[in-house]
C-alpha positions as CSV (number, residue, x, y, z in Angstrom):
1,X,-0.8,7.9,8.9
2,X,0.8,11.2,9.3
3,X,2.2,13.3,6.3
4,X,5.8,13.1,7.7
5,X,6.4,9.6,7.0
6,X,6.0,9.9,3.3
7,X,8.6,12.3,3.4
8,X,10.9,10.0,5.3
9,X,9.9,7.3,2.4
10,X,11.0,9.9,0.0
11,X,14.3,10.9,2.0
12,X,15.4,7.2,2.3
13,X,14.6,6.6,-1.5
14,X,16.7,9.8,-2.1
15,X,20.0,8.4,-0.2
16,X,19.6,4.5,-1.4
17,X,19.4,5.5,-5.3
18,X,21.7,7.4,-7.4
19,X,19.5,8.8,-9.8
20,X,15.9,9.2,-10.0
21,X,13.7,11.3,-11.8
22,X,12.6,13.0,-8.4
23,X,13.9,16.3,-9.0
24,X,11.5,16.1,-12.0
25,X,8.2,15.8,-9.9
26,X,6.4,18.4,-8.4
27,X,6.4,18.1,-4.8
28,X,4.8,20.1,-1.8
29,X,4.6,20.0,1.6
30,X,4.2,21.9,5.1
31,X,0.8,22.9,7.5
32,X,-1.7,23.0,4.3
33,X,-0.5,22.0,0.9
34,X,-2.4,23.1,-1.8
35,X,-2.8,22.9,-5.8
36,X,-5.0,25.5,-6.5
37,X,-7.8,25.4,-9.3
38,X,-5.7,27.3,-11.7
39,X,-2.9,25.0,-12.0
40,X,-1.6,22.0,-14.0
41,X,1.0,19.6,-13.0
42,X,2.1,17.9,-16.4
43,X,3.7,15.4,-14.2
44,X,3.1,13.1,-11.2
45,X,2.7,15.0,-8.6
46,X,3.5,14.7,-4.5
47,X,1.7,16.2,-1.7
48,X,2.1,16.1,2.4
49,X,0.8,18.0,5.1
50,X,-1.7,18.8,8.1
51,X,-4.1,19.5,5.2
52,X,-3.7,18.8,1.9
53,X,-6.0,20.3,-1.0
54,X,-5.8,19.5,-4.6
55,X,-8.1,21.0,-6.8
56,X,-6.8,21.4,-10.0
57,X,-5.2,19.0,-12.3
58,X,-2.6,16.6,-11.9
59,X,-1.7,14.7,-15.8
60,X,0.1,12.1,-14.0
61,X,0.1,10.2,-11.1
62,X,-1.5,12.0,-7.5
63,X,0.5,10.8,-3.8
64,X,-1.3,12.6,-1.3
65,X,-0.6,11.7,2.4
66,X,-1.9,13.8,5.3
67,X,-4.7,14.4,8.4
68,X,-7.3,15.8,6.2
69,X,-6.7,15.2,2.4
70,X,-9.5,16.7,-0.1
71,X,-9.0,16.7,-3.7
72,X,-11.7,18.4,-6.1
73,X,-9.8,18.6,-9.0
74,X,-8.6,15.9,-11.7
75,X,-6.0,13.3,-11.7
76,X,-5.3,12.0,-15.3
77,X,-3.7,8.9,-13.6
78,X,-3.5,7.4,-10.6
79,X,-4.3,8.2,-7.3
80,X,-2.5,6.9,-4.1
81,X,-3.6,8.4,-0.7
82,X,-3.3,8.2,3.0
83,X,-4.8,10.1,5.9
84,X,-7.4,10.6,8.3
85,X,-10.6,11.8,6.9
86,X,-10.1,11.5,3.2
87,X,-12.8,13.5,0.4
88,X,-12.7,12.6,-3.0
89,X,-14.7,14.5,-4.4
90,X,-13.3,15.3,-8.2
91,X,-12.2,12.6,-10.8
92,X,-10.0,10.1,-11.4
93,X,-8.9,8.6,-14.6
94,X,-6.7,5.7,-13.6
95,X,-6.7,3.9,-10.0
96,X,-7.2,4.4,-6.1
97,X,-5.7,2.6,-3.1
98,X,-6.6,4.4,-0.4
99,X,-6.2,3.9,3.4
100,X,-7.8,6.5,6.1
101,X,-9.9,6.7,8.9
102,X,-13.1,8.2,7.4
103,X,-13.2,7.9,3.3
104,X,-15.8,9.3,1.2
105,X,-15.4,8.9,-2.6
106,X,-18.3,11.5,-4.3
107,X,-16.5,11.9,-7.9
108,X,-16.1,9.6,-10.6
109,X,-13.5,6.5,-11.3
110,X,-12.1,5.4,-14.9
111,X,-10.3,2.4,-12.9
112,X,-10.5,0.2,-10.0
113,X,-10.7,1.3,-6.3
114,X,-9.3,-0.4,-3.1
115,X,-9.8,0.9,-0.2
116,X,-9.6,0.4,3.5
117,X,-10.2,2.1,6.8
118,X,-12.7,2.4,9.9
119,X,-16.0,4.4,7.8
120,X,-16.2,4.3,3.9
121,X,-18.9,5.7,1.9
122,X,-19.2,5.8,-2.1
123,X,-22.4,8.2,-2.2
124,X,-25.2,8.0,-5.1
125,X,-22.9,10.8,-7.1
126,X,-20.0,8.8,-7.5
127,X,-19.4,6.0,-10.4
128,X,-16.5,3.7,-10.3
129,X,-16.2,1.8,-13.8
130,X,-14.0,-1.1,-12.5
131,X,-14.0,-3.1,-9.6
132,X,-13.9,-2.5,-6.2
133,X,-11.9,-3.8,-3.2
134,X,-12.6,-2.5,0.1
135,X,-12.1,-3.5,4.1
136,X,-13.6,-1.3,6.6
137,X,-15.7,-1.2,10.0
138,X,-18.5,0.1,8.2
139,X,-19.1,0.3,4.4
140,X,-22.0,2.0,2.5
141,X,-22.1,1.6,-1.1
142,X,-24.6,4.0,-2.6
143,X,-22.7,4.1,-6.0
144,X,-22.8,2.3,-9.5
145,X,-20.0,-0.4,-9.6
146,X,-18.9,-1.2,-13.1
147,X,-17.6,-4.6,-12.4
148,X,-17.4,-7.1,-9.4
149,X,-16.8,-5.9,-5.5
150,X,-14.6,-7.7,-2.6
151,X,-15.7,-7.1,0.9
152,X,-14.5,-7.3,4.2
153,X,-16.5,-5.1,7.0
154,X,-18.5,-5.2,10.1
155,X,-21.5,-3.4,8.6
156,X,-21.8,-3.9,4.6
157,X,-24.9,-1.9,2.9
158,X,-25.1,-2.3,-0.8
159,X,-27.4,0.6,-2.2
160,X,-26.3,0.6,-5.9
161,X,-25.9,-1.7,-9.3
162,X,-22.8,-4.0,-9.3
163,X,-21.7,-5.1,-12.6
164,X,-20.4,-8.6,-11.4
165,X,-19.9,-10.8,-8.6
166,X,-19.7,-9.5,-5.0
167,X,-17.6,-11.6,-2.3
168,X,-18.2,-10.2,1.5
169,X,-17.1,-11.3,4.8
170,X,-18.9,-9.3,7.2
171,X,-20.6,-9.0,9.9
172,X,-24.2,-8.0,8.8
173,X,-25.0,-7.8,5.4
174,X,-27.7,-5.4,4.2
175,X,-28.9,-4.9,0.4
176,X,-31.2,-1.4,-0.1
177,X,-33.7,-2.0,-2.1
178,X,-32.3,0.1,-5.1
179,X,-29.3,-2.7,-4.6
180,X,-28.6,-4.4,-8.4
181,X,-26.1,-6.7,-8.8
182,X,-25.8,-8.3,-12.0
183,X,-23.6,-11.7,-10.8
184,X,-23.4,-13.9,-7.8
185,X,-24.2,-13.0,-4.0
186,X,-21.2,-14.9,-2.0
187,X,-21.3,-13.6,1.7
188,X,-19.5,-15.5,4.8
189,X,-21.0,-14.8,8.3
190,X,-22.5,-15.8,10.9
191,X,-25.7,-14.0,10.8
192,X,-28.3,-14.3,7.7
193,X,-27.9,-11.0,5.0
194,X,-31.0,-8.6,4.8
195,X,-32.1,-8.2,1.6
196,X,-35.0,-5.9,0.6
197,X,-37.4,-7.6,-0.9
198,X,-36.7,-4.9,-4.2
199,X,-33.6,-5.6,-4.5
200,X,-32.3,-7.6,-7.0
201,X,-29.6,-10.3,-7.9
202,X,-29.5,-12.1,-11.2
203,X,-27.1,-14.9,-9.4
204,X,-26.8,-17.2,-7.0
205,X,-26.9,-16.1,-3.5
206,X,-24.5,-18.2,-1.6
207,X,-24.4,-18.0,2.3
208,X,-21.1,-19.5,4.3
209,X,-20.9,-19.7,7.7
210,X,-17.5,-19.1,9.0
211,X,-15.2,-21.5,10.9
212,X,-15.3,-21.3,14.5
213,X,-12.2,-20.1,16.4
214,X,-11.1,-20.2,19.9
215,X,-12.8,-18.4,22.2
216,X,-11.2,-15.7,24.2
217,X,-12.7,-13.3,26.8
218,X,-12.0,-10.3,28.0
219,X,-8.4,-9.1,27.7
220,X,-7.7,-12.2,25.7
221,X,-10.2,-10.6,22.6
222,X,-8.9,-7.8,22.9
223,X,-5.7,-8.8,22.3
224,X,-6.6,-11.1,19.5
225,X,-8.3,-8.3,17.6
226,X,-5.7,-5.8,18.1
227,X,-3.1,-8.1,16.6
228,X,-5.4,-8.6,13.7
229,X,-6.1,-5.2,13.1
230,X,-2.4,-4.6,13.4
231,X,-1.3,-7.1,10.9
232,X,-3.9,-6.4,8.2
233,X,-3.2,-2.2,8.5
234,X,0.8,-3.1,8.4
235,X,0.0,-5.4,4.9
236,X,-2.0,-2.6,3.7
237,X,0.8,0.0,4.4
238,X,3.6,-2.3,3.1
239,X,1.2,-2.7,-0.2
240,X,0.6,1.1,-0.7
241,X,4.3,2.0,0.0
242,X,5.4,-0.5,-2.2
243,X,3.5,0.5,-5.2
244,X,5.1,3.9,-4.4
245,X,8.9,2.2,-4.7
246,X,7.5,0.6,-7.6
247,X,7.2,3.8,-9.7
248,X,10.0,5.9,-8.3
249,X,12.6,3.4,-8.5
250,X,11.3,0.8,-10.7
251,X,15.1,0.3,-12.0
252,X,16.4,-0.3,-8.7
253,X,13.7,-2.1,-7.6
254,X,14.2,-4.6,-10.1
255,X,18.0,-4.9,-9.5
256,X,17.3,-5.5,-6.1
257,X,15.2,-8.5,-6.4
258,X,17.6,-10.1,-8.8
259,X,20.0,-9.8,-6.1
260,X,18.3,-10.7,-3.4
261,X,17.9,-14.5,-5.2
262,X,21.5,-14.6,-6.7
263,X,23.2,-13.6,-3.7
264,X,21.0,-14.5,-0.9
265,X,23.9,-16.1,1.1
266,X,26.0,-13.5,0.7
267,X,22.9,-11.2,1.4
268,X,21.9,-12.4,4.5
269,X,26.0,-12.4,5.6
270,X,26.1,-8.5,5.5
271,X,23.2,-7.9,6.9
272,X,23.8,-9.9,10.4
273,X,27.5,-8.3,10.0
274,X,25.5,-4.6,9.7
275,X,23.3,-5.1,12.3
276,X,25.9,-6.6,14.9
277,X,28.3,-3.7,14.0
278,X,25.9,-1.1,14.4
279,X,25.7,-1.2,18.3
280,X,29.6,-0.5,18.3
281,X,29.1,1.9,15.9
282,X,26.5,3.9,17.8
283,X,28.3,3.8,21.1
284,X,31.1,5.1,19.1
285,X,29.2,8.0,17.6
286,X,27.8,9.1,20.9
287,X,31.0,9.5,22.5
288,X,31.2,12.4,20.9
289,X,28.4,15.3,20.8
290,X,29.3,16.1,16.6
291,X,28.4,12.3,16.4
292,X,25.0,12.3,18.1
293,X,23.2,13.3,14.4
294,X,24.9,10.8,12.7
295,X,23.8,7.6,14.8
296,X,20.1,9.1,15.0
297,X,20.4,9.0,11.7
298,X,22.2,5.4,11.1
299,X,19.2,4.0,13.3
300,X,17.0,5.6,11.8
301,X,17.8,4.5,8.0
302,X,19.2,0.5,9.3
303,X,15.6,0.4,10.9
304,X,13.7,1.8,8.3
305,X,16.2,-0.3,5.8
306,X,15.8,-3.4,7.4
307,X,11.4,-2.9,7.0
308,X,11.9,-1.9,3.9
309,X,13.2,-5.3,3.3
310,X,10.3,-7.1,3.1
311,X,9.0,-5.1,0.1
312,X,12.4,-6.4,-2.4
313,X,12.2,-9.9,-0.8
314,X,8.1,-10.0,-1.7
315,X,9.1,-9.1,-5.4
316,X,11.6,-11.5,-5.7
317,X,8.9,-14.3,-4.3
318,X,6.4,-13.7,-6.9
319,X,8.6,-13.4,-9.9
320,X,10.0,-16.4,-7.9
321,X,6.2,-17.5,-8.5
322,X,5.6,-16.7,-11.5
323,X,8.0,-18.8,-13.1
324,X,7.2,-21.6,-11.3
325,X,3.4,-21.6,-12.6
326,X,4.7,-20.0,-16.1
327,X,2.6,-17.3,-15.6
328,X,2.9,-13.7,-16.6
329,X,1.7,-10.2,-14.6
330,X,2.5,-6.9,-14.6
331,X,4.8,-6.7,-12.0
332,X,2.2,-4.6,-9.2
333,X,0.4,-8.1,-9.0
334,X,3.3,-9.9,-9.1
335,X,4.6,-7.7,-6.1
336,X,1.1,-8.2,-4.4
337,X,0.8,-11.6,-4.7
338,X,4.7,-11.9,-3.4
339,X,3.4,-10.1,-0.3
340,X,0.3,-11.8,1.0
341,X,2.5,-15.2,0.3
342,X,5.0,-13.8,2.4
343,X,2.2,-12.3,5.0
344,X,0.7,-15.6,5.3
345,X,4.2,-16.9,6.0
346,X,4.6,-15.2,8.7
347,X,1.5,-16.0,10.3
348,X,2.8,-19.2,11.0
349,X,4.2,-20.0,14.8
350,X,8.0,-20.1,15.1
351,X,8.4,-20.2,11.5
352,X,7.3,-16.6,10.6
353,X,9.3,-15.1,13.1
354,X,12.1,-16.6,11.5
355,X,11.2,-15.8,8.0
356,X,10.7,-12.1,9.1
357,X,14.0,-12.1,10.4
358,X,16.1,-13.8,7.6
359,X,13.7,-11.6,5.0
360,X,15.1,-8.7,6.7
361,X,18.7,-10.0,7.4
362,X,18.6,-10.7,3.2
363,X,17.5,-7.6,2.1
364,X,19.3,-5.3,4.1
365,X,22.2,-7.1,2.6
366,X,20.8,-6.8,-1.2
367,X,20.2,-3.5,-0.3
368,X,24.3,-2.7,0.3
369,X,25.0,-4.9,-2.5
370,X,23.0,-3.1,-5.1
371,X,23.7,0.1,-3.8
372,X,27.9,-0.9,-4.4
373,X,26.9,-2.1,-7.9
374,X,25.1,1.1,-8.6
375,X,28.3,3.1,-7.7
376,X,30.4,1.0,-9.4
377,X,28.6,1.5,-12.5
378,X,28.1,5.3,-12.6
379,X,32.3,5.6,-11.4
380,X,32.6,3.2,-15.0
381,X,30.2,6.0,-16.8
382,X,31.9,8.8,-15.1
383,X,35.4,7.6,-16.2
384,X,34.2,6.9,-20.0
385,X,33.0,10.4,-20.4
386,X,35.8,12.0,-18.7
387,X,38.6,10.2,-21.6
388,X,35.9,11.3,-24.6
């Protein structure tokens, strides 16, 4: 993913909020971005570019997007990154949710990790203490997992103690024979796992043999897999950007998925009314050369506005959820399990086209509705303190 779209992410979050504490954060940006060894950000802390470097301490949260992101320092919280090749080499107290082409994780973990891209290594000096979630072409886990792993890879080798349960759907399994794991083996392919006859697992070791599918050939695979690929990548990036919206905007965020149930009608009336406007309104704007910059722009944030979409009407689903089952999660796993619901939905023939489209219909409309609301109530605040 390249470093600009985060900054398009932060623009659009700049002009559909009011306030936010963004003029708080530290942000940088450009060719090569870099925190040098000397410096502390007592904040969260942003970061984009060709080649981003962080190598001294972030006490906050670290969002880190570029071609080649390396980070040798500290980040007292979280960690969110996307790029190409992507070195993590220094600590981590909190989380990572990473997505690159080529990951390797060399420093230590206080959290959980997720991860997913085409090569990902965790090397014999890293130590995650949590669990770990990963998808990838090829996995190598050479590192000490504190608790249970999820897998889902073409080539899995497992070279390292696992402190719970491992699931895997793979390809072709392989454990090393310093491989540990403390819980159960569950693995779903076709082909049988090779296990070292050193290696050890104090479980069960569970082989399931996956459903058959259709058969394509030729073109038809290839068209198969690429809309696979496609629609796990775009549920990964709707996952990771949402998480970001989360804790920017975690007001509006919450306003918006109140709206999007109350007024869903209403909702899903603006937006078709937006989006059948704007071609008039585009035309209009290009008549004249001034107005060229102003419909790039309105495409550019409807579009954008009407993906977005799918990340308040995903929230609303699992609070939606939630109650239903009178359960209670923070709201990141509410959000995520409102996502893959809504995923899955869409999955569906016929029906998840329309889904898509009424999803983003509805929350383009929430989106004008909450942003009115918001104005309204700052005018209110503004008047109050101008009569004191």
């Amino acid at each position: 993913m390249r470093s600009w779209f985060v900054v398009l992410i932060i623009a659009f979050l700049l002009v559909i909020t009011p306030r936010t504490t963004f003029a708080q954060n530290n942000f940088r940006s450009g060719q090569n971005s870099t925190l040098f060894s000397n410096e502390v950000i007592n904040q969260d802390y942003f970061a984009s570019g060709s080649n981003v470097l962080v190598d001294g301490t972030v006490n906050g949260d670290a969002y880190l997007a570029g071609g080649s992101v390396i980070l040798n320092g500290a980040v007292n919280g979280d960690l969110l990154v996307v790029g190409g090749n992507l070195n993590i080499n220094g600590t981590v107290s909190g989380n990572i949710r990473a997505v690159g082409g080529n990951i390797n994780l060399n420093g230590n973990v206080g959290r959980n990790v997720t991860i997913a891209g085409g090569s990902l290594t965790l090397s014999p000096q890293a130590q995650v203490a949590g669990s770990l979630t990963s998808a990838g072409g090829n996995i190598n886990l050479l590192s000490p997992i504190g608790k249970g792993a999820n897998l889902a890879g073409g080539m899995v080798n497992i070279g390292n103690e696992m402190g719970g349960d491992v699931n895997a759907g793979v390809n072709q399994l392989s454990l090393a024979p310093t491989a540990k794991l403390q819980g159960n083996l569950i693995y779903w392919s076709e082909n049988k796992a090779n296990i070292n006859p050193e290696a050890s697992v104090s479980g069960k070791i569970t082989q399931n043999i996956p459903p058959k599918i259709q058969q394509y050939s030729g073109a038809g695979k290839a068209m198969v897999g690429f809309g696979a690929a496609f629609k796990f990548f775009s549920f990964l990036s709707a996952l990771l950007i949402g998480f970001l919206v989360l804790k920017l905007v975690p007001r509006f965020t919450n306003q918006m998925s109140e709206v999007v149930v109350d007024h869903w009608l209403l909702n899903l009336g603006l937006g078709l009314l937006v989006v059948a406007v704007t071609p008039i309104l585009i035309i209009l704007l290009l008549i004249t050369v001034i107005g060229l910059p102003l419909a790039v722009l309105w495409i550019f944030f409807i579009g954008f506005g009407l993906w977005l979409a799918k990340i308040f009407i995903s929230l609303a689903l699992g609070r939606w959820m939630m109650k239903y089952f009178k359960q209670r999660w923070n709201v990141y796993l509410t959000f995520s399990l409102g996502l893959l619901v809504y995923y899955l939905i869409t999955l569906i023939p016929v029906l998840g086209w329309l889904t898509g489209l009424l999803a983003a219909l509805i929350g383009l409309g929430a989106l004008l509705v909450t942003k009115k609301e918001y104005y309204l109530q700052l005018r209110k605040t503004a008047l109050k303190g101008g009569q004191r």
